[in-house]
DRENKOLTOR-802588 format. One record per residue: residue number from 1; residue in three letters; x, y, z of N, C-alpha, C, O, CB in turn. Coordinates in steps of 0.05 Angstrom, whole numbers. Glycine has a CB too. Layout:
<sites>
<NUM; "ala"; <X; Y; Z>; <X; Y; Z>; <X; Y; Z>; <X; Y; Z>; <X; Y; Z>>
...
</sites>
This chain:
<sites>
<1; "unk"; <-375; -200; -197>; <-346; -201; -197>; <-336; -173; -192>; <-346; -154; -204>; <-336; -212; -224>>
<2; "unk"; <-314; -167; -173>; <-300; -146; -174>; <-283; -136; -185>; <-263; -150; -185>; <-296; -142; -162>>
<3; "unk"; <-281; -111; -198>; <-263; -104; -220>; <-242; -87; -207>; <-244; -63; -212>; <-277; -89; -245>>
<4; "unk"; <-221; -94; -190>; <-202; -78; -180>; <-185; -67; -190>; <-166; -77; -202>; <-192; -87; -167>>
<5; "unk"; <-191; -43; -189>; <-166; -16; -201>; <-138; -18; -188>; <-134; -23; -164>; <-175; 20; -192>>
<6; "unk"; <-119; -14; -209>; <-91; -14; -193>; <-79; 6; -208>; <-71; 5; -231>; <-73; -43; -193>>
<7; "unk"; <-78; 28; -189>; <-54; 51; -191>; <-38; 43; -206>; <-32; 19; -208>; <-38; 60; -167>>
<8; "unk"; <-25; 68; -224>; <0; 71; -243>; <24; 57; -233>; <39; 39; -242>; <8; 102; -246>>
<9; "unk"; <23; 69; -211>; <40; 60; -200>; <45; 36; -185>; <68; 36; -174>; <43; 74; -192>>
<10; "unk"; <35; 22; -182>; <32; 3; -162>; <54; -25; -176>; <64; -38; -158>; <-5; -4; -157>>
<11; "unk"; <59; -31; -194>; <82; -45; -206>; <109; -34; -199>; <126; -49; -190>; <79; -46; -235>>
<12; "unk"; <114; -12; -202>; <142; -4; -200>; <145; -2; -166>; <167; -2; -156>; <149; 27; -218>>
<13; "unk"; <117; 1; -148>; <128; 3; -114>; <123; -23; -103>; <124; -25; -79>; <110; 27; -92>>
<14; "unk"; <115; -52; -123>; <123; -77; -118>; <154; -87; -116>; <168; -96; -98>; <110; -91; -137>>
<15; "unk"; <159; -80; -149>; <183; -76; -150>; <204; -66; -129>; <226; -75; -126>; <183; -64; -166>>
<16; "unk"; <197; -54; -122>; <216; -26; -98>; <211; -48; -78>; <232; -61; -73>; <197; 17; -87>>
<17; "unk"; <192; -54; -66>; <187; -68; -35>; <202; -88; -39>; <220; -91; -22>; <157; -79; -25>>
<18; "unk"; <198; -107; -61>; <215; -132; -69>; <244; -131; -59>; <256; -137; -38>; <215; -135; -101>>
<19; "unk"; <254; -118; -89>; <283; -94; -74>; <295; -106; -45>; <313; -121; -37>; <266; -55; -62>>
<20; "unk"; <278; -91; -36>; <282; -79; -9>; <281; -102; 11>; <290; -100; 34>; <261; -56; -1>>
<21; "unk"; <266; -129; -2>; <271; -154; 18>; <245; -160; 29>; <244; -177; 46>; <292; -147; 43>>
<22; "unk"; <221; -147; 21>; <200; -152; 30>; <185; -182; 7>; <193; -190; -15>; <184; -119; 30>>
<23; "unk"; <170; -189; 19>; <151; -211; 8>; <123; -191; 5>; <114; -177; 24>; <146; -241; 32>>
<24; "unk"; <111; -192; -21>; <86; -182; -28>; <58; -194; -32>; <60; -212; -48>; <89; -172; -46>>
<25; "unk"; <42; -192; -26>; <18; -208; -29>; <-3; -185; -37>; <-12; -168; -22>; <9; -225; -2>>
<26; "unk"; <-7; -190; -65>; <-34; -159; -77>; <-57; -171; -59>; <-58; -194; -49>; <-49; -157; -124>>
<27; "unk"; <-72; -154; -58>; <-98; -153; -37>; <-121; -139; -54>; <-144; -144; -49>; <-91; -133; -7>>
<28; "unk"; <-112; -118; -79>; <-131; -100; -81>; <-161; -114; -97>; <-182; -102; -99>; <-117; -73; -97>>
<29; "unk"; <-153; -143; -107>; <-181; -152; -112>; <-196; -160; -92>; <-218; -169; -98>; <-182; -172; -128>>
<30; "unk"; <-191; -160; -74>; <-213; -162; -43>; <-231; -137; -38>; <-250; -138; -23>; <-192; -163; -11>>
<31; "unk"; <-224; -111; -53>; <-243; -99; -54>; <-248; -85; -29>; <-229; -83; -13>; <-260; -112; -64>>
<32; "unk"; <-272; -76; -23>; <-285; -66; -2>; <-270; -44; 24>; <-274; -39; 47>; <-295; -90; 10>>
<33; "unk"; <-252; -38; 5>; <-236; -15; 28>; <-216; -30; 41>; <-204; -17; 58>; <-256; -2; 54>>
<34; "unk"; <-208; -59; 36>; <-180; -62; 33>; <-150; -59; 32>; <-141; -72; 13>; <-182; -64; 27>>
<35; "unk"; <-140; -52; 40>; <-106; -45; 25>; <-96; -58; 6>; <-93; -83; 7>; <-83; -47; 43>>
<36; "unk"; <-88; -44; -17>; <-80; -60; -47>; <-58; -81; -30>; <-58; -104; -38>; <-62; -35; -80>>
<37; "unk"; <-40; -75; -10>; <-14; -98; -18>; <-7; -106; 10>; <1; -88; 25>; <19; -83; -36>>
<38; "unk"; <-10; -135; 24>; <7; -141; 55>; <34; -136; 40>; <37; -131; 16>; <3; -179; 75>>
<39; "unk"; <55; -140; 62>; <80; -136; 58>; <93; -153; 84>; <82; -148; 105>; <85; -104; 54>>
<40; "unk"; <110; -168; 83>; <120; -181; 103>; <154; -182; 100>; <168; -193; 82>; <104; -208; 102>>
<41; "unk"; <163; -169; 121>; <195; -176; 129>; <191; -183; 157>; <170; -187; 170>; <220; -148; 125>>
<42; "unk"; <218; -184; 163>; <228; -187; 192>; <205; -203; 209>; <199; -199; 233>; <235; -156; 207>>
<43; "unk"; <193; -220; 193>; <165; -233; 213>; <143; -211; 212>; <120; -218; 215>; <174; -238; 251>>
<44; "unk"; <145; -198; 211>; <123; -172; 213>; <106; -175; 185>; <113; -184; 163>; <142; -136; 214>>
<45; "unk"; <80; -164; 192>; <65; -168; 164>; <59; -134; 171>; <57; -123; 193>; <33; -196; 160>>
<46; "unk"; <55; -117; 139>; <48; -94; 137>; <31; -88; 114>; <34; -96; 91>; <69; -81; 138>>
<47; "unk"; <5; -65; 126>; <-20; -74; 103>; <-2; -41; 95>; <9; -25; 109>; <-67; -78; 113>>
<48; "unk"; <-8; -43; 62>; <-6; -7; 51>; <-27; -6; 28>; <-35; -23; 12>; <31; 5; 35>>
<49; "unk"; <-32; 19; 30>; <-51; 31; 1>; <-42; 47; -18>; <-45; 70; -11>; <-72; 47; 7>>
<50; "unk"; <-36; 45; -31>; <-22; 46; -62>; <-37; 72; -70>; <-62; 70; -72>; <-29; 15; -86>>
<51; "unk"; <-26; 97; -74>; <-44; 121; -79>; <-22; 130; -105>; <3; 130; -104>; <-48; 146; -47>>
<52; "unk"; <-38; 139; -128>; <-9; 150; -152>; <-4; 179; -146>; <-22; 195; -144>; <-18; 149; -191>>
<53; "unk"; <21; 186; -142>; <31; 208; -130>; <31; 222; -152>; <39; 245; -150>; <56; 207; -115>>
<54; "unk"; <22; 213; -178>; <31; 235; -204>; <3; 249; -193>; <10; 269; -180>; <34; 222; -247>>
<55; "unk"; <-23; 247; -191>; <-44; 249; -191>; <-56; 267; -183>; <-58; 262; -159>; <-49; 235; -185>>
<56; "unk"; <-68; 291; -188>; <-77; 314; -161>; <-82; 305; -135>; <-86; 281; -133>; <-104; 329; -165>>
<57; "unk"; <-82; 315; -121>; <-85; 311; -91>; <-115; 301; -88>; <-122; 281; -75>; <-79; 338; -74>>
<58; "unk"; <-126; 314; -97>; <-156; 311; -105>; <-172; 278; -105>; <-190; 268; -92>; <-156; 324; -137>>
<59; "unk"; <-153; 266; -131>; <-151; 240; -136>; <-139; 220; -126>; <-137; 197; -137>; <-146; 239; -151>>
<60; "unk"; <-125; 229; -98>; <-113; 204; -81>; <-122; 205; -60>; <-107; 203; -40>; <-86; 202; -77>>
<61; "unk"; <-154; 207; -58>; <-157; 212; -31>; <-175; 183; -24>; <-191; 171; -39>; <-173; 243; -24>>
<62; "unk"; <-169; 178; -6>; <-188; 152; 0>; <-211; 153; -11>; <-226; 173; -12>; <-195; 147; 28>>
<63; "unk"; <-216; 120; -25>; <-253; 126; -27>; <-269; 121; -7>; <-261; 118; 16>; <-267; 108; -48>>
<64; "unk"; <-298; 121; -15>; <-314; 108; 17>; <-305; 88; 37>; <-303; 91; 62>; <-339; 93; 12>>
<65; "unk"; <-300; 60; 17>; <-299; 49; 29>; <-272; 46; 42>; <-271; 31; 62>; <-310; 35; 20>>
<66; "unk"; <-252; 57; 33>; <-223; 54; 43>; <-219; 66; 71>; <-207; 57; 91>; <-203; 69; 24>>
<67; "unk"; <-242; 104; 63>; <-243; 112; 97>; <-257; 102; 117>; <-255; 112; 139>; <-251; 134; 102>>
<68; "unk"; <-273; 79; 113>; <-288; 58; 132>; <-272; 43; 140>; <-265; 41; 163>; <-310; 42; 122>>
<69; "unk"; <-259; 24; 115>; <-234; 9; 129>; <-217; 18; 143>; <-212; 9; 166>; <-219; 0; 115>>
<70; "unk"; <-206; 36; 133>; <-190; 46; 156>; <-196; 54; 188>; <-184; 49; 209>; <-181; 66; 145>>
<71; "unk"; <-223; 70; 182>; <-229; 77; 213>; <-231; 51; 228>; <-220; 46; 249>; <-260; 95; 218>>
<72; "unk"; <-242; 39; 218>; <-251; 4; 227>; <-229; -9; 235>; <-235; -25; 253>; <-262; -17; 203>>
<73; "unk"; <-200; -8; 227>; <-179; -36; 232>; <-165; -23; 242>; <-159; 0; 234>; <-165; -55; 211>>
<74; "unk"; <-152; -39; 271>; <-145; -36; 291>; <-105; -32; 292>; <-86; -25; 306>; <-161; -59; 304>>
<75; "unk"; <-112; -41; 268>; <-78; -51; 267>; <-68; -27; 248>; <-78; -5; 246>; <-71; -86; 250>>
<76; "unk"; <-40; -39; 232>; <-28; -7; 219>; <-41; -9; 192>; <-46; -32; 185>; <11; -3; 216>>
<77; "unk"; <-46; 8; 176>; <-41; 13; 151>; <-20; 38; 139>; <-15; 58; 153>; <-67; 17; 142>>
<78; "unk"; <-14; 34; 122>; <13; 59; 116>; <-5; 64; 79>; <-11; 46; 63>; <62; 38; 115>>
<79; "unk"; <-9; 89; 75>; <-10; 94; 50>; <14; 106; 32>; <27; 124; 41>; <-29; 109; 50>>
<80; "unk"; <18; 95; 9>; <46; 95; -9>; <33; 112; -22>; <10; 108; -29>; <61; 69; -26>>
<81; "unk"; <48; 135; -27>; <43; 150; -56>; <66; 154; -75>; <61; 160; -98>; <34; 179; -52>>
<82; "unk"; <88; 151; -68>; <111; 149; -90>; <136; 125; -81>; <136; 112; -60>; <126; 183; -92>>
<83; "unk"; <148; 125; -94>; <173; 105; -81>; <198; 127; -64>; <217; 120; -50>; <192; 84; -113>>
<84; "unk"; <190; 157; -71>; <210; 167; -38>; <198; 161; -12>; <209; 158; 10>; <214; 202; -35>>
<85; "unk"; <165; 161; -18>; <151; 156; 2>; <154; 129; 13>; <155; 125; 37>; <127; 162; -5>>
<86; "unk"; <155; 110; -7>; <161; 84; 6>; <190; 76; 22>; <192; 67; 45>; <158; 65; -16>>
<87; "unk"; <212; 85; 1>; <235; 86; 25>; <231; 95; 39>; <232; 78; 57>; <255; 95; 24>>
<88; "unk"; <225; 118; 49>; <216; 132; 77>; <202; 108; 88>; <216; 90; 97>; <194; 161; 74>>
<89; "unk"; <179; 105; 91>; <165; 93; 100>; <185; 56; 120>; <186; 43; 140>; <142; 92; 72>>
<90; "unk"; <197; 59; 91>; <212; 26; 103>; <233; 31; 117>; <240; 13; 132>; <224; 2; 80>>
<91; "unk"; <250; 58; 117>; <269; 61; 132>; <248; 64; 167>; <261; 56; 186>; <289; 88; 118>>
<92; "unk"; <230; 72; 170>; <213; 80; 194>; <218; 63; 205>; <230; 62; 227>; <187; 84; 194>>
<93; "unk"; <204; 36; 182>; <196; -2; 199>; <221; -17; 201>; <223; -42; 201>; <172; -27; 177>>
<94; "unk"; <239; 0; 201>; <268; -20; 196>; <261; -41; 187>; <264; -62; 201>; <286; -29; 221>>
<95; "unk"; <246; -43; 155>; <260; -68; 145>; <271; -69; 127>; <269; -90; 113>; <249; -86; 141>>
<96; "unk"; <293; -38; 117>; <315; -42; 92>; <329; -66; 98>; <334; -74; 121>; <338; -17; 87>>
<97; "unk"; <336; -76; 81>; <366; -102; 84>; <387; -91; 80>; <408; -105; 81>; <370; -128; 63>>
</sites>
C-alpha cells in the first residue's frame, strides 16, 4: 500500500482552485512521481504539484521520482508553492471566473 504525503498546504490551494471555478481531482495517492492534483476548467484539464512554500527551498525540491515524471510527460505540469503562486499561475491559464 502507498502512503501518500500531502503538503501543509495542499487543503487551503484546493480550496483556492475551487474558488476560482476549477474542478479538483487529488492524484497524490497514485504515487510514483505523479502530480498531487488534475484540475479542470474551461474544458482544459491541468496536472500541478503541490510544493509547501513555508518550507526551505531545500525541501521543495522534486523527489526522484517526480523528476522522472516530469522529464517523462509530454504534456504540462505547473508546480504550486503558495496560493500567490497559484493565482499567478491561473491568471496565466485564463481560468479565473
Amino acid at each position: 500500500m502507498i502512503r501518500a504525503r500531502v503538503d501543509a498546504n495542499q487543503a487551503a490551494l484546493v480550496a483556492l482552485f475551487r474558488k476560482l471555478g476549477f474542478s479538483v481531482q487529488h492524484l497524490h495517492a497514485v504515487g510514483r512521481g505523479v502530480p498531487d492534483l488534475m484540475l479542470g476548467a474551461h474544458g482544459v484539464n491541468h496536472l500541478v504539484e503541490v510544493k509547501d512554500g513555508a518550507k526551505p527551498p531545500s525541501a521543495r525540491l522534486l523527489n526522484p521520482a517526480q523528476v522522472a515524471w516530469h522529464a517523462e510527460w509530454r504534456g504540462q505540469v505547473a508546480v504550486i508553492e503558495s496560493e500567490e503562486s497559484a493565482l499567478a499561475w491561473a491568471a496565466r491559464v485564463g481560468a479565473m471566473l
